[in-house]
N, C-alpha and C positions, 0 to 999 in steps of 0.2 A: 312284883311288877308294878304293882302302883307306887309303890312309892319312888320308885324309878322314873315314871311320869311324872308324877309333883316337881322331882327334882328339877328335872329336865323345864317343865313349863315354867319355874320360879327361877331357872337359869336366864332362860329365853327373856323371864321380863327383866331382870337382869339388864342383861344387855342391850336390850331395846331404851331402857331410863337412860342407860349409860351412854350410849348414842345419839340420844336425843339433842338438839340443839337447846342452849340455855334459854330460859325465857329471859327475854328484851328488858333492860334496865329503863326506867324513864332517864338516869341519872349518866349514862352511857350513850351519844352521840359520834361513834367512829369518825362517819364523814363528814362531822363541820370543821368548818375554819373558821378562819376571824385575821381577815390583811384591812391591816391602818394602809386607806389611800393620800389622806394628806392627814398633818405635812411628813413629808417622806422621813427617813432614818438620815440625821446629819443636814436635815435643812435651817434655814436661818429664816424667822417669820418676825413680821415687827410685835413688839411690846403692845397690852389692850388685848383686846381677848381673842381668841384661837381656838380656833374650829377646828375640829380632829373628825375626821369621815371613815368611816371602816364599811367590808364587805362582809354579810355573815353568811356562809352556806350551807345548807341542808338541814334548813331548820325555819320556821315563822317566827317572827317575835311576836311578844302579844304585850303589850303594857302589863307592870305587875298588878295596876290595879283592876284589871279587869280576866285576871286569869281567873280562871274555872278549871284548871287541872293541874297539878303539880308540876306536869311537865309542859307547861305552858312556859315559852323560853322568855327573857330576855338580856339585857349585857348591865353590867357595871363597867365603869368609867374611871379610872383613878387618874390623880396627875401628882409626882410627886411624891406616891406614897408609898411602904413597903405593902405591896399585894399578898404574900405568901400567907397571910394571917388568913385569906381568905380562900384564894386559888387552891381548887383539889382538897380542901380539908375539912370538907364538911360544917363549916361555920359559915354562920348565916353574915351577911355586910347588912349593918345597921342603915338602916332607913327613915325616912320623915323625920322627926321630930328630936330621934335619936342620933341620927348622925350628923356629928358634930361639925364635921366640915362639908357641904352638901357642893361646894363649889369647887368641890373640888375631888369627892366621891358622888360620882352622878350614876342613877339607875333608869334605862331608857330602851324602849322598843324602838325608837329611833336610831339610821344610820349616821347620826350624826351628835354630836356635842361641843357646845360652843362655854370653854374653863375660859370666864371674866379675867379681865385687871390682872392677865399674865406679865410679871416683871421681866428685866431682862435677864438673862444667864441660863445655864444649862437645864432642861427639863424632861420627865420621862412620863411618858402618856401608857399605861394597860389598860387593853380594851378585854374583857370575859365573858362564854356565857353562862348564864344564871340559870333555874328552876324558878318555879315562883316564889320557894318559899325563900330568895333571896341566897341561897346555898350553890357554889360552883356546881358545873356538870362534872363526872368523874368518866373519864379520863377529864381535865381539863383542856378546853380549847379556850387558848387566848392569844394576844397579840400584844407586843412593846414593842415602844418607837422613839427615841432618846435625837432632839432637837436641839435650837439655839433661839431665844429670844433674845430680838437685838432693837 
């Protein structure tokens, strides 16, 4: 009979583990999003530099330079550039010193960023959010928005 018991209790814990809800990824953010409010999909803004405004939700940003927690949020900025190297794959986007085009990959707790000395012709803005240590959130939450400088 006891071992009957054992069984039965190491059943029980079983299935109570199994049940259990996962613990909370810092890396995993369900309910954010990220909408570019200007300039919209398909607008025409003049040439000189271009301010791109986004909304982030369910989530704080925190400057990278003053996170204190891994999961201390904030966004990268691209204009122009192939995103996927970065977006969802666990690589980090080069920063300060190292990133080579800053004007153009920008990292900001700000809802906003203003890409210089935009030329005229077609352009594609990704707005993402980040971790501190500069790594996408997984699931990814991002936003593109493909424009006209004229």
């Amino acid at each position: 009979m006891p071992t009957r018991t054992l069984g039965l209790s190491l059943l029980a814990v079983v299935l109570v583990t199994a049940c259990a809800a996962p613990a909370a990824s810092p890396t995993a953010k369900p309910l954010s999003t990220i909408t570019i409010t200007a300039p919209k999909a398909g607008a025409t803004v003049p040439t000189g530099d271009v301010v791109v405004t986004y909304d982030v939700s369910d989530v704080t940003l925190v400057p990278a330079a003053n996170a204190l927690k891994p999961e201390d949020y904030h966004v990268h900025a691209a204009m122009d550039m192939d995103t996927s190297t970065w977006i969802g794959t666990g690589i980090a986007v080069l920063s300060g010193s190292q990133n080579p085009t800053p004007t153009r990959l920008m990292h900001t707790a700000a809802k906003t960023v203003t890409f210089p000395a935009v030329a005229a012709g077609e352009h594609t803005v990704t707005v993402w959010l980040s971790l501190a240590s500069h790594v996408s959130v997984r699931p990814p939450v991002s936003a593109t928005v493909k424009f006209t400088v004229k």
